[in-house]
Every structure is written in structure tokens, then in C-alpha cells.
C-alpha positions, 0 to 999 in steps of 0.5 A: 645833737645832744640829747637832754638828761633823762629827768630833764626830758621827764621834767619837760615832758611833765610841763608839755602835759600840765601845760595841755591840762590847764588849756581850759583854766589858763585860757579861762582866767587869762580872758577874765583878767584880759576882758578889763582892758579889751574893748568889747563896744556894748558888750558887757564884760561878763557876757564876753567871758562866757561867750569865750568860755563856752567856744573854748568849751566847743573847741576842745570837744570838737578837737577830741581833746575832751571827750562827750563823757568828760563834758557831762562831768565838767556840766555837772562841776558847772553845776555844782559851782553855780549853786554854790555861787548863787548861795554865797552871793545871796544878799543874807550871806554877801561873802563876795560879789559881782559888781559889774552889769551883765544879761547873763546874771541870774540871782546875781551871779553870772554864768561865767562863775560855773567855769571856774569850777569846771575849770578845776574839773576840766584840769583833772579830767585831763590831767589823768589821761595824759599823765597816766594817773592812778591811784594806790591806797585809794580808801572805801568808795562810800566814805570817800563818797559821803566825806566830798558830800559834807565838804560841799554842804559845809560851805553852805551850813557854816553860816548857819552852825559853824565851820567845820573846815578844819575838823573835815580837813584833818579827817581828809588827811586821815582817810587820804593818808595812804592814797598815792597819786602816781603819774607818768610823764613819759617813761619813768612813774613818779608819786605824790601823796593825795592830800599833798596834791590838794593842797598844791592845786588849791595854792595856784588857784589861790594866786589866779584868784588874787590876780582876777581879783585885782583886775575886778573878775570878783570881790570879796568885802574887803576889796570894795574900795581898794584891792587887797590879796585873798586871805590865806584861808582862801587856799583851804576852801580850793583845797577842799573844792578841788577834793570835791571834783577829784572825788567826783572824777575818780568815782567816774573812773571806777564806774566807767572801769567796773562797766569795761569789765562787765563788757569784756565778761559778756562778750 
């Protein structure tokens, strides 16, 4: 039997991996658009969400195929993505809504809504490991550190004094300029620089949101009474998010490395 070119075995072996990194994410947002037409008896759709949610969850800890650490640091995306979601939900601010019934709300928000966050965590925590991700280039802990820190408060202050989106996107840049992602999907490694792999995660969210938004997973204003695609502006804001949760993710690491170190000293 013929085997396949070298870089189509890279590219295939690339896929595999992608494909095993998205498991939480693609059977997230496949049960939320799919939740519309299943018949769930009394049971509220956003309820049944999370319920699947929370078993996937389960399941890949249970596999081995999370870890307990990575667990905590996809609770604590949940987190992080709840409070920004109660917040943008709020009846003062209004940027999107959750029409729909559900026992699991609290101020308006279902619990679900934190899983799209881990979501994006869940993806780059595994990502890492089975791609062999490393980072070169990778600038000063505190400034990358406070930059994740403004992103994420910029989300909630813009109502308030301004957006300042675009001003933090071009220091991103900046600060990023020289940063590599490299990663390994079997023998050869392969890079992308990191502000590029921002953007390109934050476009594939940007078109789940639009199909969940057609199937009613959530609304923006505009999409009360007939749907219409998610402003292009939307790819920025996940862009920015998904800085967020790699920032969170790499310091983790360089925390977890300096402990190994200390251990390999002491012993």
C-alpha cells in the first residue's frame, strides 16, 4: 500500500488533532443549534444544554482526556464568561438576550452561557498538549498579564467611557509582534505568528455564533424579529476574548513549568 506524502500525513495528522481539541466546543454548539428541534418533553431547552454540557465535561475528565488541573482553569473561563454575561444581559446594557424559559437562569443568564467560554479554554488547553505547542518570542509576564486584564474590563467599561477595542488591538499587535505559536502535528514543527491565531479562532467563532444565532441559542437586538448575520465587528470581540483565555492558559503553563523546575532542584 502506498503511503501518503509527508505533508499530507502532517496535514491529516494536524486535522486528527484539531479534531480531538474541539470535542468539547463542536459537541457544545452542535447541541445547542440541535436542541431546537429535539424533543425534550418539559424540559426547558437551556436546561437540557447544560445538562449535555456538563456530562461531556464529565466524560472527558473521566477519560483522562482533560486533566483535573485543566478542569479548574476551564471553571475558572466559566467563571469569567458568566460574569460578563450577566453584565451585557443586564436590563441597562441589553447587548443580547436569552429569550427563552429556563430553571437554570440566574439574573437572566443560563448557565450554559459559561460553556461557550470554557469552551474556547477547553480548545486551547488541548490544543497545546497534542499539537506540542510552544511559544518563542513570548514578551514580559506582567505586561501581557495587565494587557488580558484591560481586555476584559474593556468589555464592561465601554458602555461607560468609551470603547477602547481598537487602541488595545493595536498594542496586542505590538506586544505579540514577535511571539510564535509553534506546534507539531507529528514529526515536522510548523508556526504562525500569535496575533494571527487570534484572529483566526475568534473567525470560526464568529461563524458558530451565527449559525447558533439562527437556531435562537441567543439574540442580539437586531435579531428580534428576523434573524440577520453577526456583525463583523463580533470577530474582534472573540479575538480578543480568545487573547483572554490564551493568556490565562500560557501563564498557567509558565507556572506549572517554574514548579516542575523547583521540584527537579529539591529532589
Amino acid at each position: 500500500m502506498r503511503t501518503l506524502p509527508l505533508p499530507l500525513l502532517e496535514f491529516w495528522s494536524f486535522g486528527i488533532k484539531e479534531a480531538v481539541s474541539c470535542i468539547f466546543a463542536v459537541s457544545f454548539f452542535i447541541t445547542l443549534a440541535l436542541s431546537k428541534f429535539l424533543p425534550l418533553g418539559g424540559l426547558p431547552r437551556y436546561d437540557f444544554v447544560l445538562i449535555v454540557a456538563l456530562a461531556v465535561q464529565f466524560a472527558l475528565v473521566y477519560s483522562g482526556l482533560e486533566t483535573k488541573k485543566e478542569l479548574i482553569a476551564i471553571s475558572l473561563f466559566h467563571l469569567l464568561g458568566l460574569v460578563l454575561e450577566m453584565f451585557k444581559t443586564a436590563p441597562g446594557i441589553g447587548s443580547w438576550s436569552y429569550p427563552e424559559f429556563a430553571y437554570s437562569k440566574v439574573f437572566g443568564v443560563p448557565l450554559y452561557s459559561g460553556f461557550m467560554y470554557a469552551a474556547v479554554g477547553s480548545y486551547i488547553l488541548q490544543a497545546w498538549r497534542q499539537l506540542s505547542v510552544r511559544l518563542t518570542g513570548y514578551p514580559s509576564h506582567l505586561v501581557v498579564i495587565v494587557l488580558a486584564a484591560a481586555i476584559y474590563l474593556n468589555f464592561f467599561t465601554h458602555h461607560f467611557i468609551g470603547d477602547y477595542r481598537w487602541p488595545l488591538t493595536l498594542i496586542l499587535i505590538a506586544v505579540f509582534w514577535k511571539t510564535k505559536v509553534h506546534f507539531k502535528p507529528m514529526a515536522r514543527e510548523f508556526w504562525i505568528p500569535l496575533p494571527l491565531a487570534f484572529l483566526l479562532i475568534g473567525f470560526f467563532i464568529w461563524i458558530a455564533e451565527n449559525i447558533v444565532t439562527l437556531l435562537g441559542g441567543w439574540q442580539y437586538p437586531n435579531q428580534t424579529t428576523s434573524w440577520q448575520i453577526v456583525h463583523l465587528g463580533k470577530i474582534s470581540s472573540w479575538g480578543l476574548l480568545v487573547v483572554i483565555s490564551f493568556v490565562i492558559v500560557a501563564e498557567l503553563k509558565f507556572l506549572n513549568k517554574c514548579k516542575e523546575s523547583e521540584n527537579k532542584l529539591t529532589n
